[in-house]
N, CA and C atoms as a LAMMPS dump frame, in Angstrom:
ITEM: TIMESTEP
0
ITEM: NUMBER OF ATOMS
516
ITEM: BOX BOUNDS ff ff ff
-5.0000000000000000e+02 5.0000000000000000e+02
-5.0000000000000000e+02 5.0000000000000000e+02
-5.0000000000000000e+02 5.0000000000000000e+02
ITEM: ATOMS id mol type element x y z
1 1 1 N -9.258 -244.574 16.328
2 1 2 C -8.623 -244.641 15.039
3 1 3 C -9.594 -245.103 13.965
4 2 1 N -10.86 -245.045 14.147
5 2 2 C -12.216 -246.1 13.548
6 2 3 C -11.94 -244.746 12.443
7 3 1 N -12.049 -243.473 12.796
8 3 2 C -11.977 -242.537 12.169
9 3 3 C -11.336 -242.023 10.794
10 4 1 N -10.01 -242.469 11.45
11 4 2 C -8.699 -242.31 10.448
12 4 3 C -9.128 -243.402 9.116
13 5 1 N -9.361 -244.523 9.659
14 5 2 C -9.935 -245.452 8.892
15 5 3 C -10.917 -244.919 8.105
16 6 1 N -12.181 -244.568 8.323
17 6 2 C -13.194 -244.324 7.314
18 6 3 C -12.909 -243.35 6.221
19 7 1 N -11.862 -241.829 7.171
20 7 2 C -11.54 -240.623 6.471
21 7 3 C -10.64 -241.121 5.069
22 8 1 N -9.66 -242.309 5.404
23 8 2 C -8.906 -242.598 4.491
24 8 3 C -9.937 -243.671 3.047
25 9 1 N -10.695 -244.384 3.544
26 9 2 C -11.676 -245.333 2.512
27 9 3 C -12.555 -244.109 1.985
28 10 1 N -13.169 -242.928 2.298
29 10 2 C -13.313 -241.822 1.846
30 10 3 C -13.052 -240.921 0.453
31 11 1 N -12.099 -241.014 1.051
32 11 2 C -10.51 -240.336 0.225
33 11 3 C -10.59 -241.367 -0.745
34 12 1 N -10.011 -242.592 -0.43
35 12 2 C -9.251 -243.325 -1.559
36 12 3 C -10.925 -243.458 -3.403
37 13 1 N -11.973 -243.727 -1.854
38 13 2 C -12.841 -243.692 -3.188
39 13 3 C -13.422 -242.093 -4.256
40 14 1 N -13.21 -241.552 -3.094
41 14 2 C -13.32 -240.044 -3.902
42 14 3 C -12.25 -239.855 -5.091
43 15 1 N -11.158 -240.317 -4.686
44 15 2 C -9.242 -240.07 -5.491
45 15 3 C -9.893 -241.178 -7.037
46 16 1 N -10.459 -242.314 -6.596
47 16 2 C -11.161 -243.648 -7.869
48 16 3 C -11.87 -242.989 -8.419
49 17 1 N -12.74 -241.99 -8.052
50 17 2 C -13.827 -241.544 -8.667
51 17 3 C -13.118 -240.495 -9.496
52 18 1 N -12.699 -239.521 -8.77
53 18 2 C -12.029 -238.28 -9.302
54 18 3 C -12.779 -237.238 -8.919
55 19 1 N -13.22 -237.52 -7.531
56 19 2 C -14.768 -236.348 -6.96
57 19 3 C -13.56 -235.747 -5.569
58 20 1 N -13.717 -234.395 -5.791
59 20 2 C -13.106 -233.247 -4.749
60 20 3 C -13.864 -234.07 -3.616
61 21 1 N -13.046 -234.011 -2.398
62 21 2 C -13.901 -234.011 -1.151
63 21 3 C -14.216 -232.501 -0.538
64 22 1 N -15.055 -232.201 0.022
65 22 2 C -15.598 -231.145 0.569
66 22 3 C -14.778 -230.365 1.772
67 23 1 N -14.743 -229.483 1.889
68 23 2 C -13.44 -229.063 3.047
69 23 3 C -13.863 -228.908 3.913
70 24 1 N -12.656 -229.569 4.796
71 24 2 C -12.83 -230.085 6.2
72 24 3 C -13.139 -231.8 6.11
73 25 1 N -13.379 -232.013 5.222
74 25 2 C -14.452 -233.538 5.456
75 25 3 C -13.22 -234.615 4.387
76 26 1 N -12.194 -234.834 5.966
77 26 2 C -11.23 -236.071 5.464
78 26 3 C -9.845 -235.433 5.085
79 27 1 N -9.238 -235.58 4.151
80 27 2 C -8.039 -235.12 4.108
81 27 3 C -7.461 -235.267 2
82 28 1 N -7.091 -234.37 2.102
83 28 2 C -6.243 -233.994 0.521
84 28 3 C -4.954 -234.149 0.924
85 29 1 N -4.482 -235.578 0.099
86 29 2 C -3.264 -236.137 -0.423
87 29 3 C -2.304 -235.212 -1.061
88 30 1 N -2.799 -234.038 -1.828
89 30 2 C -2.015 -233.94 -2.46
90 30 3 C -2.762 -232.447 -2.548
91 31 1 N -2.46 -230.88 -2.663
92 31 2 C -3.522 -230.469 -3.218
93 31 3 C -3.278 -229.61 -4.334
94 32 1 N -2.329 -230.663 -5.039
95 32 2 C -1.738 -230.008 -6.505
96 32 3 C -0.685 -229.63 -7.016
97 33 1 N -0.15 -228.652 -7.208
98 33 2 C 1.55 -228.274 -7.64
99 33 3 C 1.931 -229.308 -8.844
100 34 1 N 1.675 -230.433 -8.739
101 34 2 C 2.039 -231.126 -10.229
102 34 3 C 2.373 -230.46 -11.399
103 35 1 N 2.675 -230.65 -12.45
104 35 2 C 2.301 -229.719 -14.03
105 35 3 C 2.841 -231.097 -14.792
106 36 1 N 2.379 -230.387 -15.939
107 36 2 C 2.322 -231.53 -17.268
108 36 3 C 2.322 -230.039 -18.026
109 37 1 N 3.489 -230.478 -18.848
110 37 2 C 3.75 -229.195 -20.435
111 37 3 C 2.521 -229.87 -21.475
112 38 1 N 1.826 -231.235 -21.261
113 38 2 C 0.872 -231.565 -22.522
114 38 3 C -0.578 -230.667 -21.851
115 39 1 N -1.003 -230.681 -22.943
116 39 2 C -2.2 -230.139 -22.687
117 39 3 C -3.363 -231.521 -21.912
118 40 1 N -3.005 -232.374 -22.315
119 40 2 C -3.804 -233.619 -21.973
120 40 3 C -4.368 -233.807 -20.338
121 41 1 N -3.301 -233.744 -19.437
122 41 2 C -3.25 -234.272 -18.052
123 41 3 C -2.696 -233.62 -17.081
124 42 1 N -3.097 -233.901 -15.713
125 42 2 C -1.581 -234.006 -14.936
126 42 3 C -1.194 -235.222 -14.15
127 43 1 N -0.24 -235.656 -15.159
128 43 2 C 0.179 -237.244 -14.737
129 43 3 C 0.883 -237.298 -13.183
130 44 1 N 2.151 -236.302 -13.337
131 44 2 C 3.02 -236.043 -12.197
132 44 3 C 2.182 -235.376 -11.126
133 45 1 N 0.692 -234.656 -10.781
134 45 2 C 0.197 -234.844 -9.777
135 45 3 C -0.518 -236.165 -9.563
136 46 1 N -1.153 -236.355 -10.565
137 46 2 C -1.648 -238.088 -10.277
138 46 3 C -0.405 -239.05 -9.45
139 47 1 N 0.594 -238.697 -10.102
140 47 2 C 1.872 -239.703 -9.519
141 47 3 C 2.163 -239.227 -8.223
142 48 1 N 1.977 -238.158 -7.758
143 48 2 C 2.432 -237.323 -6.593
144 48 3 C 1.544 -237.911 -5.562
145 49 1 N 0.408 -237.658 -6.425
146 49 2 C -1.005 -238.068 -4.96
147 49 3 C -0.988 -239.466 -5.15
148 50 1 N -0.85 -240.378 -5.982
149 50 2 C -0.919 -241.787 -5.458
150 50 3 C 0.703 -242.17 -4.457
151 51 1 N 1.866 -241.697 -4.568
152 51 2 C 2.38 -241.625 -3.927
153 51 3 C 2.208 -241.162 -2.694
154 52 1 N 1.591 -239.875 -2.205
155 52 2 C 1.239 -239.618 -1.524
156 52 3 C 0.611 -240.116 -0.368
157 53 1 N -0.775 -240.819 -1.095
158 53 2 C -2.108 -241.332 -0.409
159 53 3 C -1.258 -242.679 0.309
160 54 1 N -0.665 -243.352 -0.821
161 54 2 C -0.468 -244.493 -0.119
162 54 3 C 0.853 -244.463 0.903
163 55 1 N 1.714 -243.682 0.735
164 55 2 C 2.394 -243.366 2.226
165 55 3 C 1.515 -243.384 3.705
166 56 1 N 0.382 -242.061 3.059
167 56 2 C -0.749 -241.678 4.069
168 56 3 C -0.691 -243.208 4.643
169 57 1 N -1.459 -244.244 4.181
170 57 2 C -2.04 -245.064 4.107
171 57 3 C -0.835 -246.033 5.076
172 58 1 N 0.242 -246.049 4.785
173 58 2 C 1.512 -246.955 5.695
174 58 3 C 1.196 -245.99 7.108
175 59 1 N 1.167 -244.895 6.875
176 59 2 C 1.671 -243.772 8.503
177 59 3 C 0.348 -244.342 9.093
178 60 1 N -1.062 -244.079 8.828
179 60 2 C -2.464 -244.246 8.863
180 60 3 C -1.841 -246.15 9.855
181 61 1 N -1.75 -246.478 8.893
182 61 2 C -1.462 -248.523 9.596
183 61 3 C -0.726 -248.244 10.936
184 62 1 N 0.015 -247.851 10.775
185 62 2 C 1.058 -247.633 11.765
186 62 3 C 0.317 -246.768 13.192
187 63 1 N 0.136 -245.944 13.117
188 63 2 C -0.628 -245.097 13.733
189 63 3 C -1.784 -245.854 14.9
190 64 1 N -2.24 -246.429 13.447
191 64 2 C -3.974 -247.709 14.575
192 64 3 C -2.549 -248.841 15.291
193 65 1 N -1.75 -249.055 14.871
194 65 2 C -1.215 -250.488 15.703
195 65 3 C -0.357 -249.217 16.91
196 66 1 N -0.762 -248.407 16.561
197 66 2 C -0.111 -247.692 17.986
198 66 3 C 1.652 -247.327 17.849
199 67 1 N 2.076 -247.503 16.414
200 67 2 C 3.401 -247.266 16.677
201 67 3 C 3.812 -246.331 15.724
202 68 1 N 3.622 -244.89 16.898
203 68 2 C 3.811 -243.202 16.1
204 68 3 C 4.833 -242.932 15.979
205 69 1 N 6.411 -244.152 16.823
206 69 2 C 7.638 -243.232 16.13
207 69 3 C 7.84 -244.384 14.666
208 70 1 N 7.264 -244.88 14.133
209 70 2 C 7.556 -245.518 13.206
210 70 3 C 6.785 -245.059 11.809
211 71 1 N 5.471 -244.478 12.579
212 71 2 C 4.818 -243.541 11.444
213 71 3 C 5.595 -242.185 11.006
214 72 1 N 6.126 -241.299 12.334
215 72 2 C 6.742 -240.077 11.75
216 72 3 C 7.714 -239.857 10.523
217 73 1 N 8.652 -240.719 10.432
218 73 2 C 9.034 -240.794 9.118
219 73 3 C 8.212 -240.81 7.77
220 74 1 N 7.302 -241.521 7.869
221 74 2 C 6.932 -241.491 6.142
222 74 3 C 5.993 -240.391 6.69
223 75 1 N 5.692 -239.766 7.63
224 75 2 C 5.169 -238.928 7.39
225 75 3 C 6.228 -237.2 7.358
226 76 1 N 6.892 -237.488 7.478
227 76 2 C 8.054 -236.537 7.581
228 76 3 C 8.379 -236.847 5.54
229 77 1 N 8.429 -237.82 5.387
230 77 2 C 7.987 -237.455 3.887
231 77 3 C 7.299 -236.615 2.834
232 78 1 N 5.893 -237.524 3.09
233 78 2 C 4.657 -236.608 3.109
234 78 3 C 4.834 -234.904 2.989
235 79 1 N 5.016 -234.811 4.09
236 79 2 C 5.104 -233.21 4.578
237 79 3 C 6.052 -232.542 4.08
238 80 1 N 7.418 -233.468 3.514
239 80 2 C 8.606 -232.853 2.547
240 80 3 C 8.041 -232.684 0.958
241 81 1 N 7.129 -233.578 0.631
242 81 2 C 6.426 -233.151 -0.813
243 81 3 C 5.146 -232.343 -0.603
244 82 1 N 4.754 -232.719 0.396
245 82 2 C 3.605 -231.813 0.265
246 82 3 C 3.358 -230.944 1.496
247 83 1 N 4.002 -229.588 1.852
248 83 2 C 4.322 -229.394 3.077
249 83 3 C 2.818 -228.89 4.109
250 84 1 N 2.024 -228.343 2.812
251 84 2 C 0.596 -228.126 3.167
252 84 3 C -0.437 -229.041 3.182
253 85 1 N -0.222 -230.36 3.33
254 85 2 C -1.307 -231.015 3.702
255 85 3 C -1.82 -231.385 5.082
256 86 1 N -3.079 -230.743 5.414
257 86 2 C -3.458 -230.703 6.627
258 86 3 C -3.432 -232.337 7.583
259 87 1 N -3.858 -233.038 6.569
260 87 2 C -4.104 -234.484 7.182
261 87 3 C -2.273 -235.086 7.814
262 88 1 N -1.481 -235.025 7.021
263 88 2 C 0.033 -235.139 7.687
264 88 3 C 0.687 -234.224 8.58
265 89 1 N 0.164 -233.225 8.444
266 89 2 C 0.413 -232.168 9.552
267 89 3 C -0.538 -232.754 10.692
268 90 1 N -1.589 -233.151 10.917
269 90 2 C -2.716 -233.05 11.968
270 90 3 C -1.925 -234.963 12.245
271 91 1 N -1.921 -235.726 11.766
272 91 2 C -1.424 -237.253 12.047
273 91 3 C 0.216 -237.423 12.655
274 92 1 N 1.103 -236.263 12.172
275 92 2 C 1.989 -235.924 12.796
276 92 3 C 2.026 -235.257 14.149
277 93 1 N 1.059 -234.363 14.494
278 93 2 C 0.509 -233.952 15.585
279 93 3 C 0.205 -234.657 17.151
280 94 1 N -0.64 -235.67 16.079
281 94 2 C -1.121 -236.926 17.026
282 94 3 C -0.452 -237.512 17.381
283 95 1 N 1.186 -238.276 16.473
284 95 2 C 2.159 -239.062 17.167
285 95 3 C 2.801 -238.535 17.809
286 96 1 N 3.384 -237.482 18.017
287 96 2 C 3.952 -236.511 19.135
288 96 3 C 3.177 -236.354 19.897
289 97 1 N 1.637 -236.08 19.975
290 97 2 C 1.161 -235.764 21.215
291 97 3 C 0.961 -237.635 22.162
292 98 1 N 1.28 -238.365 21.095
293 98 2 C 0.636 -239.395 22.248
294 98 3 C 2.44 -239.753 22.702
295 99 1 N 3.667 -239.476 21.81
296 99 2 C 4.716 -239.947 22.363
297 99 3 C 5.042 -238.349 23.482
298 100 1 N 4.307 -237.577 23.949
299 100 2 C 4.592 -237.079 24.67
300 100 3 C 5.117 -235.53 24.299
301 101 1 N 5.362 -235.149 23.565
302 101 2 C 5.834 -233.756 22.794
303 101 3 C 4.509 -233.227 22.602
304 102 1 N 4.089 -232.376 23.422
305 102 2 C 3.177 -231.784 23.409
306 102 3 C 3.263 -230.332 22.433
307 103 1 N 4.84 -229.886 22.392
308 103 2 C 4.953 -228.663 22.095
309 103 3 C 4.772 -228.753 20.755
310 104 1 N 5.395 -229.916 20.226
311 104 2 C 5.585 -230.074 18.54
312 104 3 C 3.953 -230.382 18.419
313 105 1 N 3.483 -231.381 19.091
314 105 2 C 2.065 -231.85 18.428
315 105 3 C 1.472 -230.117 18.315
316 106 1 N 1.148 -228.834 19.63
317 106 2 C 0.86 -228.286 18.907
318 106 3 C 0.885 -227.518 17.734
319 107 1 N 2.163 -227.147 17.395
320 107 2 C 2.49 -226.816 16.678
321 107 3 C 1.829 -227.473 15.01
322 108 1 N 2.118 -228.765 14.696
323 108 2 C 1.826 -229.412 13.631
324 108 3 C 0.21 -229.485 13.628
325 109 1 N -0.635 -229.145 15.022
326 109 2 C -2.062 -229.126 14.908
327 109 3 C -2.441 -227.479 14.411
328 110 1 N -1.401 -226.723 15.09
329 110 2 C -2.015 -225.279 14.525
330 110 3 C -1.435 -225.523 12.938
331 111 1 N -0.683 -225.552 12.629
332 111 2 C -0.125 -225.322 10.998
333 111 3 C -1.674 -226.25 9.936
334 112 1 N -1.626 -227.25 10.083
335 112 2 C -2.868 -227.977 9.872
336 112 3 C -3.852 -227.021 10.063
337 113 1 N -4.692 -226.669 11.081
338 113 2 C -5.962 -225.509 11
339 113 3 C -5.742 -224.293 10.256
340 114 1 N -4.18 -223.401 10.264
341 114 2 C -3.994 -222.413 9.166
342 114 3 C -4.235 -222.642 8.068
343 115 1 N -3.879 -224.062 7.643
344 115 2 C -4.294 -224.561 6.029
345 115 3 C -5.735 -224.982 5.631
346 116 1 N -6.681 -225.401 6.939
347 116 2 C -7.949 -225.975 6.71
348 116 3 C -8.282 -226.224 8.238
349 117 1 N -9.186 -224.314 8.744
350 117 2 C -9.349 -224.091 10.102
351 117 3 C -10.617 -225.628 9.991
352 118 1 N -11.435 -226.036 9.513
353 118 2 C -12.15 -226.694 9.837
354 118 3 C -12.131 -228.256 9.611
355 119 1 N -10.459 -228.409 9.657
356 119 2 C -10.311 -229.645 9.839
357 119 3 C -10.671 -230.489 10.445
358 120 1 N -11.815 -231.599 10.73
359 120 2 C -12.173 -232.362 12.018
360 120 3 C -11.441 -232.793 12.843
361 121 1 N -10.569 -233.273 11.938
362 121 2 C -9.624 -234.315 12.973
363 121 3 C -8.419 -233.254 13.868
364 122 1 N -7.644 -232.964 13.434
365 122 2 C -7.094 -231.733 14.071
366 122 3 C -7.774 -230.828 14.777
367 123 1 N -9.148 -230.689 14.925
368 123 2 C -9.487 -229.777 15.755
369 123 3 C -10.009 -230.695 17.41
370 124 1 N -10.123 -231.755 16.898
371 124 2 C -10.448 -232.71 17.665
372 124 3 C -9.466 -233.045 18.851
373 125 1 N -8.258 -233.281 17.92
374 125 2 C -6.872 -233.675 18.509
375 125 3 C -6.418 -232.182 19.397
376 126 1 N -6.901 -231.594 18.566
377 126 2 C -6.785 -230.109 19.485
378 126 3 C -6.989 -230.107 20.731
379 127 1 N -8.357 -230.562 20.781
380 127 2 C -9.164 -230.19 21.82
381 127 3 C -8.945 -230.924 22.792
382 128 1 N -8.432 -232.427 22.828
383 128 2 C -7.671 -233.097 23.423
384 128 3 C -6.28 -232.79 24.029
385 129 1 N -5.08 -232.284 23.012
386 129 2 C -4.487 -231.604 23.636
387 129 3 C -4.797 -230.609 25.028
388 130 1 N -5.33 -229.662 24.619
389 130 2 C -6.068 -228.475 25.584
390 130 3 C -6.127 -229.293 26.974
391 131 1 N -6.866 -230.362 26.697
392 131 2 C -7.509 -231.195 28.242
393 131 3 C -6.231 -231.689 28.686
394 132 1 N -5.259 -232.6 28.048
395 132 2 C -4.261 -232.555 28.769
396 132 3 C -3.198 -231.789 29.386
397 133 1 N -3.369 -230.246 28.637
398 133 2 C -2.457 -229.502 29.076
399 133 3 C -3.517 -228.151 30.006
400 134 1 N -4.259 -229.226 30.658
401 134 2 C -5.283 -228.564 31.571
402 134 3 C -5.951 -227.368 31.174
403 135 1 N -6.378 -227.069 29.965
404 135 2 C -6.632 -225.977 29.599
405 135 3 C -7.94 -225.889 28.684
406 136 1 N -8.786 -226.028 29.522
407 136 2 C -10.731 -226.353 29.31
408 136 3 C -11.287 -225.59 28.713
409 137 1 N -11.09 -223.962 28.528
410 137 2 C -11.363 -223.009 27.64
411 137 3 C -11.15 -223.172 26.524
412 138 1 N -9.874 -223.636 26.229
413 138 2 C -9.31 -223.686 24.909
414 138 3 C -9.961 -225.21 24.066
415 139 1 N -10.406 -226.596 24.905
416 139 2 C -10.677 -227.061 24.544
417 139 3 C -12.171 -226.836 24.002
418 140 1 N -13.019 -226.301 24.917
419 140 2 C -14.025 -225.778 24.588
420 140 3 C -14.24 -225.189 23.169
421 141 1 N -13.129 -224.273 23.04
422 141 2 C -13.111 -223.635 21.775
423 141 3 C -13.079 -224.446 20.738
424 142 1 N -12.378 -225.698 20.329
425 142 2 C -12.551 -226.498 19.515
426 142 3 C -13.613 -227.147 19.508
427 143 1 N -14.534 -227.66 20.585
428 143 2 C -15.639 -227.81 20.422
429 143 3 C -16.769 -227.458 19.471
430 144 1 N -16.87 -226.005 19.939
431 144 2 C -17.492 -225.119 19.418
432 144 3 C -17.369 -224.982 17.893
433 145 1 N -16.001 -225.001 17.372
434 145 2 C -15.452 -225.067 15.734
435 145 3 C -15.95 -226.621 15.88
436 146 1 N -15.772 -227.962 15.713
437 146 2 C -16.563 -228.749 15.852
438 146 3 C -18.079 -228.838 15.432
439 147 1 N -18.936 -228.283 16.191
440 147 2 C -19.996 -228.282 15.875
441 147 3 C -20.693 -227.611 14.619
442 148 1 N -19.847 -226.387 14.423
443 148 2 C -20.134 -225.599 13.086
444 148 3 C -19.851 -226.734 12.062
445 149 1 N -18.812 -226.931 12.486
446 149 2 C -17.677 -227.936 11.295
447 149 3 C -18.649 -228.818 10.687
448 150 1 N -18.986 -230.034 11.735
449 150 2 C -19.593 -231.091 11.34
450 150 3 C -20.809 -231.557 12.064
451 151 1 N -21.164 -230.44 12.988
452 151 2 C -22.933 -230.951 14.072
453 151 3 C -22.897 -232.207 14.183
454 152 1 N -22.59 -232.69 15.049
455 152 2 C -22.653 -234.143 15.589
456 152 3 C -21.908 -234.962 14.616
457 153 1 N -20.832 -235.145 14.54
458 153 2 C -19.714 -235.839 13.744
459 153 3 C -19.172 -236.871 15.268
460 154 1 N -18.441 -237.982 14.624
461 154 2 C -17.753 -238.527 15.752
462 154 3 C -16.738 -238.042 15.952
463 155 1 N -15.861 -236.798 16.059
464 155 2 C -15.512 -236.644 16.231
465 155 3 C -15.449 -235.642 17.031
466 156 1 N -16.74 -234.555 16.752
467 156 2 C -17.284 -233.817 17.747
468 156 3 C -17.958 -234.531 18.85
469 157 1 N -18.205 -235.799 18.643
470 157 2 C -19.02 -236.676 20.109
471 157 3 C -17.796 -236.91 20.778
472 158 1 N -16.894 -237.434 20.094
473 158 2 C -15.696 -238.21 21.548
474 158 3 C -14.801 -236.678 22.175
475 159 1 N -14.534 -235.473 21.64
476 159 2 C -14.011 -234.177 22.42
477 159 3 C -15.039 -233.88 23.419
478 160 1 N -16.657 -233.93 23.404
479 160 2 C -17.475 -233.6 23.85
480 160 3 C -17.39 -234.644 25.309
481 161 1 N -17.434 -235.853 24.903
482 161 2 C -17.155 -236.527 25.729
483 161 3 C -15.745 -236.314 26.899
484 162 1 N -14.81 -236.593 25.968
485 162 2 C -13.618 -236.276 27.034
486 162 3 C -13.175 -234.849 27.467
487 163 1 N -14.827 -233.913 27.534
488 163 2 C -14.784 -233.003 28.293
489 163 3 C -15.452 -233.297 28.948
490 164 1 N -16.557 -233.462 28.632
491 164 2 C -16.951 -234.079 29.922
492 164 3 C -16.737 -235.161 31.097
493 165 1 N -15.891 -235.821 30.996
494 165 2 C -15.327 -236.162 31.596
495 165 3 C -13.894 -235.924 32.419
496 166 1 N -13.316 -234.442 31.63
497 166 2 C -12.732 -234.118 32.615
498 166 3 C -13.246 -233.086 33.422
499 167 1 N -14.496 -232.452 32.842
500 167 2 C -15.545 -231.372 33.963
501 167 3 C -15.748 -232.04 35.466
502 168 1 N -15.991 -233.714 35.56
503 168 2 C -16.455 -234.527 35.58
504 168 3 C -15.251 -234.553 37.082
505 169 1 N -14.106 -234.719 36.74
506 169 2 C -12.957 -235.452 37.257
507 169 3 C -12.188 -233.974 37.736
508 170 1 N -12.921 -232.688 37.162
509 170 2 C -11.771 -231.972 37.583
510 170 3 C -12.628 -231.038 38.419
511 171 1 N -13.971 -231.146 38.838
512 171 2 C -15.293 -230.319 39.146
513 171 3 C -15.269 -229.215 38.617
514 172 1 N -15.49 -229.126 37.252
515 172 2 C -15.648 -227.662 36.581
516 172 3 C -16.938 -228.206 36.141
């Protein structure tokens, strides 16, 4: 979860600054729909994405103390205002896959990669999935997107790892 952590201090200082993050690299709060009739601004996406982020930010807490049915709600939020954001789709993913719903986690991990195939974290969680649902090819494949993605990211080290370790455990 060291991850979720940095992706979000990331974000929050990119959101202070007012600097796009690069795609794939972390997660978009919000990625617009707001309007303002003034020519000046857009306040109501500003209001949307600080709403947003800091939900992120409760599900995100929740999540590291390990308690994903207490995150799904505000993230079932999230995903009601903003139904395309990859990072609540891919964190929703994760609490189903660790409370055991494998079918929904994939699901909320593929919808996430349709919106942003080179999501790290979702492809990661992917690839994890795959290994638990014994299926080494497929994890592989995220690998592989992985490495394009981000060449030695931590997140491409720990899938890499917990393939190898189930090559390891399963003699492939």
């Amino acid at each position: 979860m060291q991850a979720t952590n940095r992706a979000l201090l990331t974000f929050a200082l990119a959101l202070a600054v007012g600097v796009a993050l690069p795609n794939g690299a972390g997660f978009a709060a919000n990625s617009g729909g707001g309007s303002s009739s003034s020519g000046g601004g857009s306040t109501t996406t500003t209001t949307t994405s600080n709403s947003v982020t800091a939900m992120y930010t409760q599900a995100s807490a929740k999540v590291d103390a390990q308690d994903y049915r207490g995150a799904m709600p505000i993230l079932d939020k999230i995903i009601a205002k903003d139904p395309r954001n990859p990072d609540a789709l891919n964190l929703m993913g994760f609490c189903d896959r660790k409370l055991g719903n494998t079918d929904e986690a994939l699901e909320y991990y593929n919808k996430a990669l349709a919106i942003r195939p080179n999501h790290v974290g979702a492809n990661e969680y992917l690839g994890e999935l795959y290994l638990e649902l014994k299926n080494l090819p497929k994890a592989e494949e995220r690998l592989k997107v992985l490495a394009k993605a981000c060449n030695g990211c931590e997140e491409q080290q720990e899938l890499k790892e917990k393939i190898d370790k189930y090559k390891a455990a399963n003699n492939s």
